[in-house]
NUTOR-667335 format. One record per residue (C-alpha): x, y, z. Coordinates in steps of 0.1 Angstrom, whole numbers, plus 5000, padded with zeros to 4 digits. Layout:
<atoms>
XYZ/...
</atoms>
This chain:
<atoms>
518549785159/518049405160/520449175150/520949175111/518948985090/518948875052/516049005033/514448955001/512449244985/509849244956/508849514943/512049704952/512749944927/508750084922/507350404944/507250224979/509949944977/512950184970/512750335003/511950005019/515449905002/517350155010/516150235043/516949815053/520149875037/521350185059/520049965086/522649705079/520449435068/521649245036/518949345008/518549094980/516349274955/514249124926/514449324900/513249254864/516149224837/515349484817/515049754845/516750004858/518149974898/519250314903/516950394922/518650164947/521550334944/521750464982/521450094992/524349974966/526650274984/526250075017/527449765006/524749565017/522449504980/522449244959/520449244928/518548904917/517248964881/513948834876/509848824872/506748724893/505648594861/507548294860/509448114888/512248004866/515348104891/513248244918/514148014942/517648024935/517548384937/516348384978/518148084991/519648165019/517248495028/515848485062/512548705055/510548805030/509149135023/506749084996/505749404972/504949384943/501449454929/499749524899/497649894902/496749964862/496049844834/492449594831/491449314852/493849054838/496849254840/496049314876/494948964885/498348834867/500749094884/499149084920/497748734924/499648534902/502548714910/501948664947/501348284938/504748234925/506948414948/505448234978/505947874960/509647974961/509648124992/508647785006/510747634985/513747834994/512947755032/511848115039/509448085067/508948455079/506748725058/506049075058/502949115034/502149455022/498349435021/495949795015/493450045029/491349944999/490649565010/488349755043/484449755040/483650135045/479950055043/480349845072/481050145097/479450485103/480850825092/483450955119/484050635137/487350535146/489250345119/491650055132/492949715121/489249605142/487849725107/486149485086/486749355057/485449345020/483249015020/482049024984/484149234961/481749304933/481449694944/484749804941/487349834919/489749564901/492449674926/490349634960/489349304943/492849184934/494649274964/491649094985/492848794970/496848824974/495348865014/494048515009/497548404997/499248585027/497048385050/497148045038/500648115038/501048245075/498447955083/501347685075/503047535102/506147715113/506048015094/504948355105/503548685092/502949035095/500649225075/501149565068/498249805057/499250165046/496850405039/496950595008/501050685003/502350994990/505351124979/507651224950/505851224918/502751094935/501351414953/497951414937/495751084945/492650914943/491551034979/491051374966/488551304935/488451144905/488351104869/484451124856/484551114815/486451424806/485551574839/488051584868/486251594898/486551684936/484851524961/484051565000/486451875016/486551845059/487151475056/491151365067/492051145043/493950795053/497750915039/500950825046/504450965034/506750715016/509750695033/507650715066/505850415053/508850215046/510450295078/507350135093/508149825071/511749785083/510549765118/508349485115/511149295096/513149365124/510849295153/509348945132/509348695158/513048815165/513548715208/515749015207/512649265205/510249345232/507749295210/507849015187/505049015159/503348715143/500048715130/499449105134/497549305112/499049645112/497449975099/499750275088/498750645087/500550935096/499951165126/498151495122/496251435094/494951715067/491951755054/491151695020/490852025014/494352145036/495951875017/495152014986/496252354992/499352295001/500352034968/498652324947/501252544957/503852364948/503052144918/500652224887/497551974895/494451914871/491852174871/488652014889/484352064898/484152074933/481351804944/480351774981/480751404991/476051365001/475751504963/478551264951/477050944969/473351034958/474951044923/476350684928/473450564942/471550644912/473550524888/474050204905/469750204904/469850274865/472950014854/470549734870/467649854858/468549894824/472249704815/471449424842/474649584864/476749534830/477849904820/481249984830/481350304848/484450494862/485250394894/484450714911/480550684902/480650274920/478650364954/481050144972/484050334957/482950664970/482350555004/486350375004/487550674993/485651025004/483750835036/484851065067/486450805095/488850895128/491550695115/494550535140/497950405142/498250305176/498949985171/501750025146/503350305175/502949985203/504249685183/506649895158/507850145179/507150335150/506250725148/506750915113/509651065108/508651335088/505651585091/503051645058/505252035053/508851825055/507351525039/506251795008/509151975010/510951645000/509151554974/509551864953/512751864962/512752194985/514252255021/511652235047/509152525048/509752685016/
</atoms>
């Protein structure tokens, strides 16, 4: 391991940022972690055992003691994000959010970042079906097809950039594909939500996923390897995309969660039928509600290509400058998250 660092976490006690706490932690770096005043840091409790956490009690929403809060911090791993609720909720939690916690972090004197950006910011449309997916991908110009989240977190990128862009400071971003784990087996990738219907789309395409605490591992390594002269490859300025090896398909991935966890009953729709549907629809909302009528996000042409579109997806380039490979295959990473040993 590189030398030990000082790092401040947002975010840390949701689905992702607990492993990327405790796993810094174990690794001996001192983990300051924002938490909001009213919640619960159990979760962190494996960090807290090493000695090495320190809780700051506070909110994105308002910078009051922010900055007090990561004085002395060396790095930044920044978090938090807003998935739910409608459009201001989102905006306010992800961007707003984002605003505030790099204001102090500039304050503070914190010149190094590791930004946790998303598969969803990626222009799918851009690229044909089966092509190799890398961090040469484009990205979402005009974010009027997709959803509040792909919109949202296209704007924290912004933020990250003008950030990174400042003199002296440096950045890595970090783009995970769609992460699984406990309590968070059944995802988007596989289908979707239309009116009462549950439906599942496309079957041979291998979904973008990536297993939590594989995932976070990957984030400890850039905060390590950050322009740091003791690693062989310092990073600044990288884009880096993470996906696990061997991926499933849709349909593989499926199987396997079914047989361990109760999932919601679902109509089987191959992804040609699913995008002709979209295409439609999107024909009809212009035609007749001037592109006004809400529809679910799973009927937005855009959306089913970002999330059913069949690509070769990599993670070279997180292997090369990480040194990173997952830890844990899709059976062990399933087993853990139900809680069973390995290939029960």
């Amino acid at each position: 391991m590189s030398s030990s660092k000082t790092i401040f976490v947002t975010g840390a006690t949701g689905f992702l940022g607990r492993h990327v706490v405790n796993q810094a932690a174990a690794a001996g770096h001192q983990v300051r972690a924002l938490v909001r005043p009213s919640s619960s840091a159990s979760v962190l409790s494996p960090a807290e055992a090493t000695g090495n956490l320190a809780l700051v009690r506070g909110d994105l929403a308002s910078r009051n003691g922010l900055t007090e809060g990561m004085q002395g911090s060396d790095l930044l791993i920044h978090l938090a994000a807003v998935k739910g609720g409608d459009y201001f909720s989102r905006f306010s939690g992800t961007v707003i959010g984002t605003e505030n916690v790099l204001a102090c972090a500039r304050e503070a004197a914190i010149n190094d970042l590791v930004a946790i950006s998303t598969f969803s910011v990626y222009d799918y449309g851009e690229r044909r079906a089966k092509s190799t997916f890398d961090e040469s991908f484009p990205v979402i110009k005009d974010p009027a097809g997709r959803d509040e989240y792909a919109e949202t977190k296209l704007y924290q990128d912004e933020l990250y950039q003008q950030f990174a862009g400042e003199d002296g400071r440096h950045m890595v971003m970090i783009r995970p594909g769609m992460i699984y784990g406990q309590d968070e087996l059944w995802h988007p990738l596989l289908g979707g939500e239309f009116g009462p219907i549950n439906l599942r789309v496309g079957f041979k395409a291998r979904p973008p996923i990536t297993y939590v605490e594989n995932c976070a591992e990957a984030i400890v390594l850039a905060a390590e390897r950050l322009v740091d002269p003791a690693s062989t490859h310092q990073l600044d300025d990288e884009v880096i995309n993470i996906v696990d090896d061997d991926l499933p398909t849709a349909s593989e991935y499926a199987d396997k969660v079914k047989a361990l966890i109760d999932v919601p009953s679902s109509v089987p729709v191959p992804l040609p039928v699913m995008q002709a549907a979209a295409r439609v629809g999107a024909v009809i909302n212009r035609s007749l509600f001037d592109g006004k009528a809400k529809l679910p996000s799973i009927a937005l042409p855009d959306q089913v290509d970002a999330r059913f579109k069949p690509f070769v997806y990599s993670n070279e380039k997180a292997k090369r400058l990480l040194g990173w490979s997952p830890r844990y295959s899709l059976d062990e990473a399933l087993s853990r998250s139900v809680g069973q040993p390995a290939g029960v």
